[in-house]
C-alpha positions in Angstrom: 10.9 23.6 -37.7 12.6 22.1 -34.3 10.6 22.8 -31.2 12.6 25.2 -28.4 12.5 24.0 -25.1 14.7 25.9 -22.0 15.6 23.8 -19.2 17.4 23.8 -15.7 17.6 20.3 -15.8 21.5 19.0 -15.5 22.7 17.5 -18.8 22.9 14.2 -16.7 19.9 14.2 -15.6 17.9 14.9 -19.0 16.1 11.9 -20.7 16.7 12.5 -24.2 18.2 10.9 -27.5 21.6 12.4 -27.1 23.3 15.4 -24.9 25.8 17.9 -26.6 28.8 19.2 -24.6 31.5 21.8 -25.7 35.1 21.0 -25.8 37.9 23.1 -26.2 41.6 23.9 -26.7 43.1 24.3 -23.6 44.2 27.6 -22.5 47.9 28.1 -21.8 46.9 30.1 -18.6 44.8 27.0 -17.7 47.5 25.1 -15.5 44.8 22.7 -14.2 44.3 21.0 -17.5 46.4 18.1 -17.5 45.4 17.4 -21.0 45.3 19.4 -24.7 41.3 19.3 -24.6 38.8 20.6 -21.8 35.5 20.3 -21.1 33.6 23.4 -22.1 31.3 24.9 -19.0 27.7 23.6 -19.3 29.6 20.0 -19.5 30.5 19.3 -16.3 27.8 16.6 -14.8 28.6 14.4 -18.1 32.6 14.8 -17.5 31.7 13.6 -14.3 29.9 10.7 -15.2 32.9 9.8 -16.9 35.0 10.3 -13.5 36.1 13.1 -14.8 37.8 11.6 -18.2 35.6 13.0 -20.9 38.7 14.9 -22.2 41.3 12.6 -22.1 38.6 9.8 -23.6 38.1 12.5 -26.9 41.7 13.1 -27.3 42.2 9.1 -27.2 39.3 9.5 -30.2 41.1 11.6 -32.1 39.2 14.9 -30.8 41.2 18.2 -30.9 38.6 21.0 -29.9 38.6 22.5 -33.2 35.8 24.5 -34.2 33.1 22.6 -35.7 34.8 19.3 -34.8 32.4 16.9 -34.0 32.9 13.4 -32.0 30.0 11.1 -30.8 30.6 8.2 -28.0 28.3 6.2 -26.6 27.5 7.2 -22.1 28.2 5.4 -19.6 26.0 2.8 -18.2 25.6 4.9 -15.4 25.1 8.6 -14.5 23.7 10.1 -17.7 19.6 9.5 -18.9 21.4 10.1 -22.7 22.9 7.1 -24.6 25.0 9.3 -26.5 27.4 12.4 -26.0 27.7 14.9 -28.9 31.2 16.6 -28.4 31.9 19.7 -30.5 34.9 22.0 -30.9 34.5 25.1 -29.6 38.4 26.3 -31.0 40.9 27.8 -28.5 39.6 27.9 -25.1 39.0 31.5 -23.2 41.5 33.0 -20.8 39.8 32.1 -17.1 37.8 35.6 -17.3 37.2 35.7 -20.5 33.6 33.8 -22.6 33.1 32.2 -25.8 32.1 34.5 -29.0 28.5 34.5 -29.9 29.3 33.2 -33.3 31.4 30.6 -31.8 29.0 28.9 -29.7 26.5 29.5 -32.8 28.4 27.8 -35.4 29.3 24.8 -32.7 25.3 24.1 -31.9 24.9 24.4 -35.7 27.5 21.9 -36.3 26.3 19.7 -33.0 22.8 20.0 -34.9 23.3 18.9 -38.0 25.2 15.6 -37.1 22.1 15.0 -35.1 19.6 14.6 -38.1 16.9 12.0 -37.8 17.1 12.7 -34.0 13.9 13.4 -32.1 15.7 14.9 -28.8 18.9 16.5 -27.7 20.5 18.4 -25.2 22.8 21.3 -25.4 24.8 21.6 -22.6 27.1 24.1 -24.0 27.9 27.6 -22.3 25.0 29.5 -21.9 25.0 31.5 -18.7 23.7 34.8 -20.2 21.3 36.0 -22.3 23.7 36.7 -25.2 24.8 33.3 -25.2 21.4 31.7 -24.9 20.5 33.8 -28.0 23.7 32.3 -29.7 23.1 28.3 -29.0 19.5 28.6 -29.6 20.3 30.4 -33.0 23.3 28.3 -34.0 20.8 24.7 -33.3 18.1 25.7 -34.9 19.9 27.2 -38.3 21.8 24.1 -37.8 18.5 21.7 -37.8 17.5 22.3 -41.4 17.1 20.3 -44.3 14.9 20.9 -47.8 12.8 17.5 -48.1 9.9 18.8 -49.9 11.1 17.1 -53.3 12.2 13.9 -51.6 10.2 10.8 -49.7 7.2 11.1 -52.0 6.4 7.1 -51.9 7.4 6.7 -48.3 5.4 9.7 -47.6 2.3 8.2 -49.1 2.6 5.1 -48.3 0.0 4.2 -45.5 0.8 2.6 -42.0 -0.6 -0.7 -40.5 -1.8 1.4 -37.4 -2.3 4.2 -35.5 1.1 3.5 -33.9 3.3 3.1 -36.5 1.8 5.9 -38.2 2.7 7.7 -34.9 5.9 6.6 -35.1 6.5 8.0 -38.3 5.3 11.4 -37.3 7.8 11.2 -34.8 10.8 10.0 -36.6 9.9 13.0 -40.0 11.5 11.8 -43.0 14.2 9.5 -41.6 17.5 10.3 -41.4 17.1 13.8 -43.2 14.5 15.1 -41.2 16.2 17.6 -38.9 16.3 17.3 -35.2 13.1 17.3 -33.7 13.4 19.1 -30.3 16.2 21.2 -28.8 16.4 21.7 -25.0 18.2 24.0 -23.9 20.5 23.4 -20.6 21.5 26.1 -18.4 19.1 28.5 -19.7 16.3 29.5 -17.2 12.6 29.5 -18.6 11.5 31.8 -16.1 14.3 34.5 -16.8 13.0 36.5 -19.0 15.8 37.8 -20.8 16.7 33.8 -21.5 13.5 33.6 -22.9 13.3 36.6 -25.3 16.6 35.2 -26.4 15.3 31.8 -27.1 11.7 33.8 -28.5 14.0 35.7 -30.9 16.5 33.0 -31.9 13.6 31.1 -33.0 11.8 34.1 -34.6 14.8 34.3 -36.7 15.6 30.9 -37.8 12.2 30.6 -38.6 12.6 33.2 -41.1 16.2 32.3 -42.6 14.4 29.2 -42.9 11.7 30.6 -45.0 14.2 32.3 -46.9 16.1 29.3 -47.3 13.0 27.3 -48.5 12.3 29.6 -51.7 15.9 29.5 -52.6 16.4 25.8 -52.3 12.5 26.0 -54.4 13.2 24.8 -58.1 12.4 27.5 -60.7 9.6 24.8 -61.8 8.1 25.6 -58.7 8.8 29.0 -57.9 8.0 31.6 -60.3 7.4 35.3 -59.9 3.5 34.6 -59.9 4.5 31.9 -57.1 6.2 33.8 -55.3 4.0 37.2 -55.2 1.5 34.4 -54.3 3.9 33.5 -51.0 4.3 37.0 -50.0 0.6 37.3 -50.0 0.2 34.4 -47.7 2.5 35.6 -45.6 0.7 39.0 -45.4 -2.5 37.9 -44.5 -0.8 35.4 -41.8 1.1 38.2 -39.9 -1.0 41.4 -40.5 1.0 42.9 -43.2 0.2 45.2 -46.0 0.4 44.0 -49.7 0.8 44.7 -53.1 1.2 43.0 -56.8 2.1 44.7 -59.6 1.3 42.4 -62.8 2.9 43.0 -66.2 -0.4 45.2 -67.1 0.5 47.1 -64.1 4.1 47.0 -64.7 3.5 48.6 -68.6 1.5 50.9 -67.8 3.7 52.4 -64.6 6.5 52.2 -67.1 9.0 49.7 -64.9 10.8 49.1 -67.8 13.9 47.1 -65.9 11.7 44.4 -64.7 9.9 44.2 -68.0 12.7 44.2 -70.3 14.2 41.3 -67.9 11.0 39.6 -67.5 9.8 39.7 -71.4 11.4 36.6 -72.5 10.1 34.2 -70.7 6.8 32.5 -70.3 6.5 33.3 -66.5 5.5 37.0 -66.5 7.7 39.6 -63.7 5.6 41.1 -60.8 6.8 43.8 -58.7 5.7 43.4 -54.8 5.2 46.0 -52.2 5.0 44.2 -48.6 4.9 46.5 -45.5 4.6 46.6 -41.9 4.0 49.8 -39.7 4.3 49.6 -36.2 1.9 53.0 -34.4 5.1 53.9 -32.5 7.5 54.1 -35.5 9.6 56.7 -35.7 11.7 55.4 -38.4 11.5 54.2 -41.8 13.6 51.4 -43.8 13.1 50.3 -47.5 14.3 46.7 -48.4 14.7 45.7 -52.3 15.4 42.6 -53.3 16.5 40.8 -56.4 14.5 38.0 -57.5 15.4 36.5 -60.3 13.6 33.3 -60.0 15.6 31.6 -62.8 18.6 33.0 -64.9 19.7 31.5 -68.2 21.5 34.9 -69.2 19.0 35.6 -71.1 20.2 35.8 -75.0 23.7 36.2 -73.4 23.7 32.9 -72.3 25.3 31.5 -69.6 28.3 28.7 -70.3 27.5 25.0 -69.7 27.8 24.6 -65.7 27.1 28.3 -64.9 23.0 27.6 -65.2 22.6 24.7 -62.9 22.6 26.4 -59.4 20.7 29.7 -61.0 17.6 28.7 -58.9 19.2 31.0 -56.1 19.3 34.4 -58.0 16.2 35.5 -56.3 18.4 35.2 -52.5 17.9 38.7 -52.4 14.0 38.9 -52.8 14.1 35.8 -50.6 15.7 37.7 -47.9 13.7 41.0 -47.5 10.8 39.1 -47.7 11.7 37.2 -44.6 12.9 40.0 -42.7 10.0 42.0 -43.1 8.2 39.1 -42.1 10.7 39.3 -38.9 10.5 42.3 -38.2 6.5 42.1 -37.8 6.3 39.0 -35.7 9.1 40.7 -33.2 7.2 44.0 -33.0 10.3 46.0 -34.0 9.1 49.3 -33.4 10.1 50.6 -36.8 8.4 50.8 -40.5 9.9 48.7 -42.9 8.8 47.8 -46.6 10.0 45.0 -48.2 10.7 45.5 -52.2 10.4 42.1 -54.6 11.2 42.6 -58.1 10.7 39.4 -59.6 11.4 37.8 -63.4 12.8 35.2 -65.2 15.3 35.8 -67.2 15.3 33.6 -70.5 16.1 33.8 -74.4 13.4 33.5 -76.5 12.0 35.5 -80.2 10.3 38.0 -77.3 13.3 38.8 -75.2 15.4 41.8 -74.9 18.6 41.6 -77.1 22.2 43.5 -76.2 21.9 46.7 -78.0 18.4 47.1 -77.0 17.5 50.1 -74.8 15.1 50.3 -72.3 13.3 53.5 -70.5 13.1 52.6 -67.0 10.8 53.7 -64.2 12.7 56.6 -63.0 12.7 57.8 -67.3 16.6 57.4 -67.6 17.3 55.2 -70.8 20.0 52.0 -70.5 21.2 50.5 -73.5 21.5 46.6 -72.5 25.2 45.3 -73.5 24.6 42.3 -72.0 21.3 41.0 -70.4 23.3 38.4 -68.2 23.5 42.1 -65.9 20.1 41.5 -65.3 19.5 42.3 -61.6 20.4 45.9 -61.7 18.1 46.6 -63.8 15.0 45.0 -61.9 16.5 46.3 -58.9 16.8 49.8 -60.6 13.0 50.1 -60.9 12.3 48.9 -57.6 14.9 51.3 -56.0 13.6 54.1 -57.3 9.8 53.2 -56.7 11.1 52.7 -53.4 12.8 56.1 -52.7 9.3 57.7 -53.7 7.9 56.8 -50.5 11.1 59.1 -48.7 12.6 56.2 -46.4 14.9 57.1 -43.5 17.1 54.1 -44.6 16.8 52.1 -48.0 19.1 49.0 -48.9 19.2 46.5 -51.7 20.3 42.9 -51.5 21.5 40.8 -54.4 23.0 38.1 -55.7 24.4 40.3 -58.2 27.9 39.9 -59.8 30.5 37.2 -59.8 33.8 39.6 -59.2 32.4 40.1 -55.5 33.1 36.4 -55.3 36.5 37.0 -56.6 37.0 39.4 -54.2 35.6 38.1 -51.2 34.4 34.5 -51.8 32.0 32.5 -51.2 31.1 33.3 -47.0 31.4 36.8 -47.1 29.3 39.7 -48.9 30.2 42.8 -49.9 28.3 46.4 -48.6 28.8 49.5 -51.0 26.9 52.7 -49.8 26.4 56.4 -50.9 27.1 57.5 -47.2 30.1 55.9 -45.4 28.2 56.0 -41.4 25.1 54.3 -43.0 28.0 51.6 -44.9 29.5 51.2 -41.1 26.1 50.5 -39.4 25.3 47.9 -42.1 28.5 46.1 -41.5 28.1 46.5 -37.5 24.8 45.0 -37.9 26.0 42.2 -40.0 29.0 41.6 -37.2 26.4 41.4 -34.5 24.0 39.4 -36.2 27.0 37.1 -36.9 27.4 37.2 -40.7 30.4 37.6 -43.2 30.6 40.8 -44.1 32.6 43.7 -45.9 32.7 47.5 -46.6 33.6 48.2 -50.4 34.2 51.2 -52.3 32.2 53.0 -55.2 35.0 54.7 -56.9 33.2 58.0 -58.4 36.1 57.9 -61.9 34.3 54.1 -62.3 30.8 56.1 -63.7 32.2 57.0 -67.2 32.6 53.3 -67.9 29.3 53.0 -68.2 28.4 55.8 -70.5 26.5 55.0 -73.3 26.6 56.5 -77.1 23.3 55.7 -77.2 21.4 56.0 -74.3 21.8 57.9 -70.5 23.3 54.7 -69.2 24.8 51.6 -70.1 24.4 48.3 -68.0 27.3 47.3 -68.1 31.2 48.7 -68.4 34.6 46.8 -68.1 35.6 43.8 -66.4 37.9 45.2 -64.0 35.9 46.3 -60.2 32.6 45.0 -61.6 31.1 44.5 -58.1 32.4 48.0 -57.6 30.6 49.1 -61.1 27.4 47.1 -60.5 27.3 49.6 -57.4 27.7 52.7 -59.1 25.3 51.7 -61.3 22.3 51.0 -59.1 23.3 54.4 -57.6 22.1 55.8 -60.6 18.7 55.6 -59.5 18.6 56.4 -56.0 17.1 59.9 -55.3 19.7 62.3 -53.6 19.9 62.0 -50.3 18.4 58.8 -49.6 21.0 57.0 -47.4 21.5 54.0 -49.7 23.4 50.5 -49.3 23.9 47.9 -51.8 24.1 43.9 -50.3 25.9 41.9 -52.8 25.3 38.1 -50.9 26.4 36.5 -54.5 28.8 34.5 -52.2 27.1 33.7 -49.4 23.6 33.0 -50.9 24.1 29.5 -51.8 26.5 27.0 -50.6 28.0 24.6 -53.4 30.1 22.6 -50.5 29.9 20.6 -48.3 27.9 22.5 -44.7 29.8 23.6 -42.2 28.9 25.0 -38.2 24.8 26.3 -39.2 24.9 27.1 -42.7 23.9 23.9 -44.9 24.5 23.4 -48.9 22.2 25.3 -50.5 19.6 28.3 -49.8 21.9 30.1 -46.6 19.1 32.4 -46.5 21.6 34.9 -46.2 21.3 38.7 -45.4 18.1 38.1 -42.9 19.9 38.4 -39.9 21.8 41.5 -41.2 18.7 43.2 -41.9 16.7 42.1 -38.9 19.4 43.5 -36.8 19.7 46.6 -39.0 16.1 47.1 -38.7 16.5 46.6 -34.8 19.5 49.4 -34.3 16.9 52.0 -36.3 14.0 51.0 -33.5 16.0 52.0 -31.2 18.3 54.5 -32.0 21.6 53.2 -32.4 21.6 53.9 -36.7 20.5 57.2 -37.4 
């Protein structure tokens, strides 16, 4: 993880590898710029080492301002400690009174970040006058400074040094040009202002986390198993004062979860069910997180086509994010209770596993006949949901990577959020707008719950193609005790990039949905969701 540094040093006067500045669209109601591009605030010591030609010097580079546009030129011999300048887009520039987004200036240090791998030191000198936008530079660089190495390097890695200082040197350096950037200094943001720094504490609070999220996803199913990962959460538990709990498939049969062990029955890696809590003594609230972890999804005996198994790694996203932002939640003190849910399997074909016809009795004693067991996460999340309501949350929520027709409907950046109570649906989706994340309210069509009647059984797990985000919903409503605010997080989109990165997010584990709930889990602290 980068190191965090605030500074009041001018981004002229810093001694580091490189120095980011913003640049922008010009404003129309900006009759000073004499050219297309400005200099972003936070910039203004480097355009001045360039007499005052930074913008006009981009343009000749090609550089528009566009968001996420990044353009790197060597300094001047004189007047900046950096060798290099970093210029990213920062999009249309603000009216004179008005600021730059959060989310903008996130996704620009992200971007600034990532082109600055293998780097041990840079700058940003990007606008950052306020606590707000300290919070949002800090958060974009260090989501942005990521990369998954732990499967790469192995020969370099052990391949001992001459001396002391070369061996130095390669501690410095990390793993070459994919290590991320080493340290980020902030520029403009006070270190004695302490609403700066619980910004920057935060920001790095929370990356740290998506990062951890991130991690598991981006693990290969070869390395992360159910076992595995119960075996992480514990870890994590001890580390951070938590409360934990593993249910094996002993404990699992004779509880009767049968969801997660008619998922989990197939394959060689037996499911576990974890509980991990924190309680803060001045809680007055109470939220329930439940995640889908499918650590590895073939289909099961409805198996997947050829090219639809490669990336299926990421089906425990869900799992990966509650875990994380319980985690969050404990190292920020948010003064709230909050439980984190992990129903974990591997879904596989094999002589043992469930077949489509099969019915299973699940936790809460409702039957569901299995049509198809590639609809596997509802029904691990089914067990865990209702487990979950037993301990009467104020606020429960589920997050999955759950059915391709939300990516139909909403792509690949944005997730859907179905709930049984429309205000609890709206706070989820303010939270994800604040925290930054794609987001967006969906229905649950009541007429949609016949489709999924069964001749056989109380419930079917599947129904017909048409709305089958929608129907995945109603479904997993099934098994949420009456009035128990409920929302469903389908992140299939989101969870895992397949292109190429863009602003903080890289290809891969996103780690999406931690900052949602984190920021969900803040509004109940205080107040603001009932």
């Amino acid at each position: 993880m980068s190191a965090l540094t605030l500074s009041t040093s001018s981004a002229a006067a810093l001694r580091a590898d490189a120095v980011v500045v913003g640049i922008a669209k010009a404003s129309s109601s900006d009759k000073a710029a004499k050219a297309a591009v400005v200099v972003a605030p936070g910039g203004e010591t480097v355009d001045k080492a360039f007499g005052g030609k930074l913008a006009a010097t981009l343009e000749t580079l090609g550089a528009g301002g566009g968001e996420g546009e990044v353009t790197k030129l060597p300094a001047p011999a004189d007047g900046l400690k950096s060798p290099v300048v970093v210029a990213v887009g920062l999009g249309q520039a603000p009216d004179k009174k008005g600021a730059y987004e959060p989310e903008t200036l996130r996704r620009a240090a992200g971007a600034a970040a990532r082109a600055l791998a293998g780097t041990k030191k840079a700058g940003f000198a990007l606008p950052a006058g306020d606590a707000e936008s300290v919070a949002a530079v800090a958060e974009g660089a260090l989501l942005g400074a990521y990369s998954f190495t732990a499967y790469r390097g192995k020969e370099d890695k052990a391949r001992p040094q001459k001396n002391e200082k070369d061996q130095k040197s390669q501690k410095a350096k990390g793993a070459g040009k994919d290590a991320p950037l080493a340290e980020i200094a902030l520029l403009g943001a006070k270190p004695r202002d302490k609403a700066h720094k619980a910004a920057a504490d935060r920001a790095l609070v929370l990356a740290e986390e998506v990062h951890r999220a991130r991690d598991l996803v981006n693990t290969p199913a070869n390395g992360l198993n159910p076992k595995t990962f119960a075996a992480e959460a514990k870890a994590a538990a001890k580390e951070h004062g938590l409360t934990v709990e593993v249910l094996d498939e002993k404990a699992l049969a004779k509880g009767g979860y049968g969801g997660i062990l008619g998922v989990g029955v197939g394959s060689a890696q037996p499911p576990r069910l974890v509980r991990i809590g924190y309680t803060h003594p001045k809680a007055k609230k109470s939220v329930a997180l439940v995640g889908k972890g499918i650590t590895y999804d073939s289909g099961g005996i409805s198996l997947k086509p050829a090219g639809h198994n490669e990336t299926m790694k990421c089906d425990m996203s869900g799992a990966a994010a509650v875990f994380a932002a319980v985690v969050a939640a404990a190292r920020l003190g948010l003064k709230a209770n909050v439980t984190g849910w992990l129903a974990l399997a591997e879904n596989m074909p094999s002589g043992s596993a469930t077949r489509p016809g099969d019915v299973l009795t699940m936790y809460s004693g409702k039957t569901v006949e299995v049509l198809n067991t590639d609809a596997e996460g509802r029904l691990v999340l089914a067990d865990a949901l209702t487990r979950a309501c037993e301990e009467k949350p104020d606020a429960l929520l589920d997050v999955a990577t759950l059915t391709g027709a939300m990516m139909v409907a909403l792509g690949s950046r944005t997730f859907g959020i179905m709930a049984n109570d429309d205000a609890f649906r709206t706070a989820v989706h303010e939270a994800a707008e604040e925290a930054g994340e794609g987001a967006w309210p969906m229905p649950m069509p009541a007429h949609l719950r016949k489709d999924i009647d069964s001749p056989t059984a109380d419930i079917a797990n599947v129904g017909g193609r048409m709305g089958g985000g929608l129907l995945a919903g109603v479904f997993l409503n099934e098994f949420v005790t009456e009035g128990t605010a409920w929302a469903h997080l389908d992140i299939a989109g989101p969870a895992f990039n397949e292109a190429a990165p863009f602003g903080y997010t890289p290809k891969g584990g996103t780690g999406s949905a931690v900052r949602t709930l984190v920021r969900l889990v803040e509004r109940t602290a205080t107040g603001e969701t009932a």
